[in-house]
C-alpha positions as YAML, in Angstrom:
chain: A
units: angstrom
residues:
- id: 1
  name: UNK
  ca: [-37.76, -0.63, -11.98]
- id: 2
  name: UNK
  ca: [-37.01, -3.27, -14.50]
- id: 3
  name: UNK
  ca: [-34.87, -5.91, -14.16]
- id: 4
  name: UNK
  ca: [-32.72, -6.48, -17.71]
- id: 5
  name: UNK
  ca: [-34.03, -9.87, -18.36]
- id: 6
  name: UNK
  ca: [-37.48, -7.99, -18.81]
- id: 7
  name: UNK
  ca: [-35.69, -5.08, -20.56]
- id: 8
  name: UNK
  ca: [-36.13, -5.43, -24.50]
- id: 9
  name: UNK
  ca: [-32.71, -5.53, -26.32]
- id: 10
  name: UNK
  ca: [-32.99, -1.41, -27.86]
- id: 11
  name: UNK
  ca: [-33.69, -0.72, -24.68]
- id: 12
  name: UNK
  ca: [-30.53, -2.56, -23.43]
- id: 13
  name: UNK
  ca: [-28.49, -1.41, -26.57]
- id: 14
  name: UNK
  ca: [-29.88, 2.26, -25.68]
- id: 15
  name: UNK
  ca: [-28.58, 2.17, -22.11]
- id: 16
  name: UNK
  ca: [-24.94, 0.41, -23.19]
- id: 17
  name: UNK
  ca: [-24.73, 3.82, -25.66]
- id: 18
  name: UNK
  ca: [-25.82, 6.01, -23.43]
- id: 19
  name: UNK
  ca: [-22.63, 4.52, -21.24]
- id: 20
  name: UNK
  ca: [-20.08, 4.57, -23.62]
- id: 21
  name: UNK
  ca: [-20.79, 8.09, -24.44]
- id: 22
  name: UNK
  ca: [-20.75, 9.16, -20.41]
- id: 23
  name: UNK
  ca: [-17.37, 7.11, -20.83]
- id: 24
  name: UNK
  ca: [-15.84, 9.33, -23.30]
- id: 25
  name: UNK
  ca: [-16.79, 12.16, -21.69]
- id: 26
  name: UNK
  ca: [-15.23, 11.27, -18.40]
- id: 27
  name: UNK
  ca: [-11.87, 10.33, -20.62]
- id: 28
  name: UNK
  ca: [-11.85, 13.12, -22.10]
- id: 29
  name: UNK
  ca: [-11.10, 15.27, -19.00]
- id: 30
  name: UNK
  ca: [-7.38, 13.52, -18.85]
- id: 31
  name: UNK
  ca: [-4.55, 14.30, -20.99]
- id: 32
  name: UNK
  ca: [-2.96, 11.64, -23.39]
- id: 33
  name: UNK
  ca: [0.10, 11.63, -21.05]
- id: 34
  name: UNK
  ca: [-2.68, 11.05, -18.35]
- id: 35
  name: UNK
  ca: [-3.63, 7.62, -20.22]
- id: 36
  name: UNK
  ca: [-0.74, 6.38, -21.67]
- id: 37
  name: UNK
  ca: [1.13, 6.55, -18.47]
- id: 38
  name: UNK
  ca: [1.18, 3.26, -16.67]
- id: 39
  name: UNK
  ca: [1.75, 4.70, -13.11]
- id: 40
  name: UNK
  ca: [-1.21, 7.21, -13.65]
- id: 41
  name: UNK
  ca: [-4.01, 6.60, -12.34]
- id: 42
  name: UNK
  ca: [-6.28, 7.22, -15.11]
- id: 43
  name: UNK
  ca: [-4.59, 4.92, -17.13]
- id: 44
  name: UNK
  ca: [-4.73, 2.05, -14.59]
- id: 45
  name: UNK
  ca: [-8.41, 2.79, -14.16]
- id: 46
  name: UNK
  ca: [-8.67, 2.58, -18.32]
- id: 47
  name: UNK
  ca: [-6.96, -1.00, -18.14]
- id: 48
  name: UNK
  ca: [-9.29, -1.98, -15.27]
- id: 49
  name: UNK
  ca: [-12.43, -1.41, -17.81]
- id: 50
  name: UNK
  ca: [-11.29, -2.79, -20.90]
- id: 51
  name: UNK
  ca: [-10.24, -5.88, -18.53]
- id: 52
  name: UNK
  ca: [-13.70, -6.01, -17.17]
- id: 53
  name: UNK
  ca: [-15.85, -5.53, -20.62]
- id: 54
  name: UNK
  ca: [-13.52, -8.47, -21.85]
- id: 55
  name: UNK
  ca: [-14.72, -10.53, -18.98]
- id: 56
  name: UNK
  ca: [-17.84, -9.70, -19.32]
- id: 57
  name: UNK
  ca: [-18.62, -8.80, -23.35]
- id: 58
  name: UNK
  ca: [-19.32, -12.76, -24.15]
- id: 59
  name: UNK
  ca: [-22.11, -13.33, -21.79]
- id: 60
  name: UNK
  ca: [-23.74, -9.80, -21.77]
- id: 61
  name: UNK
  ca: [-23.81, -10.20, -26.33]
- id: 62
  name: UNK
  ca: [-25.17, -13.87, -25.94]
- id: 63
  name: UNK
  ca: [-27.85, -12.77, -23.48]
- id: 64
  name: UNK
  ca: [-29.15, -9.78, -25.69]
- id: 65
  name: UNK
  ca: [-29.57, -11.68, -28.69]
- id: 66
  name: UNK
  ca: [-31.63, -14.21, -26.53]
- id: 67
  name: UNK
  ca: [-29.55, -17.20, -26.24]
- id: 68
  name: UNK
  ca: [-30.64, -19.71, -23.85]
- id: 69
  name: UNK
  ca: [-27.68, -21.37, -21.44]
- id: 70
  name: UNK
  ca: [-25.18, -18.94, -21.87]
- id: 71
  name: UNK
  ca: [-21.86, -20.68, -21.30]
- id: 72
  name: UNK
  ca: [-19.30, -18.73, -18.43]
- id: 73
  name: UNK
  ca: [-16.28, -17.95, -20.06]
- id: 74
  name: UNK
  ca: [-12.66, -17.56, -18.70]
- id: 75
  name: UNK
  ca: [-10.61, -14.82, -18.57]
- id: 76
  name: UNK
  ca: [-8.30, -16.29, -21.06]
- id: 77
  name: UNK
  ca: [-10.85, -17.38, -23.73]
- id: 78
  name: UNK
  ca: [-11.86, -13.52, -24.04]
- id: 79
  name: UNK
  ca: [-8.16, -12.04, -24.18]
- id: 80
  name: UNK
  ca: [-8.02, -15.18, -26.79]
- id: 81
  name: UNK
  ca: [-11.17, -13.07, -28.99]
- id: 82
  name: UNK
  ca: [-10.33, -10.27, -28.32]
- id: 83
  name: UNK
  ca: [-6.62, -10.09, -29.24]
- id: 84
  name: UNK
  ca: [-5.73, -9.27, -32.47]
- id: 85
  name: UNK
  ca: [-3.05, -10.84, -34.81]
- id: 86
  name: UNK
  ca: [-0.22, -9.00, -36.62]
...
């Protein structure tokens, strides 16, 4: 097995697709009322994701374009980045 540092980046890109789509899939078994809900449990799960890919989405993009010393970054910075203005 390969570890992702020795994975090349369509490779990487490949498996993040092939994720998303398994995603979808598994959303698309609730209902909307399912995931807009806020005491269902889908919907809490969907909150815990897009909280973790904003933790996450800085590091995991610097690495696969091959920049050296990626910088940690706090959970605020990314809501900061990943909010959008009105």
């Amino acid at each position: 097995m390969l570890l992702k540092r020795e994975t090349r980046f369509w490779d990487v890109l490949q498996q993040l697709h092939m994720g998303r789509s398994a995603l979808l899939e598994s959303l698309a078994e609730f209902s909307d009322d399912e995931l807009t809900d806020d005491a269902a449990e889908p919907s809490r799960l969907v909150r815990e994701l897009i909280a973790h890919d904003r933790r996450h989405w800085h590091e995991i993009a610097a690495k696969l374009a091959g920049l050296a010393g990626v910088r940690p970054v706090s959970p605020e910075q990314n809501e900061a980045a990943t909010t959008t203005s009105s």
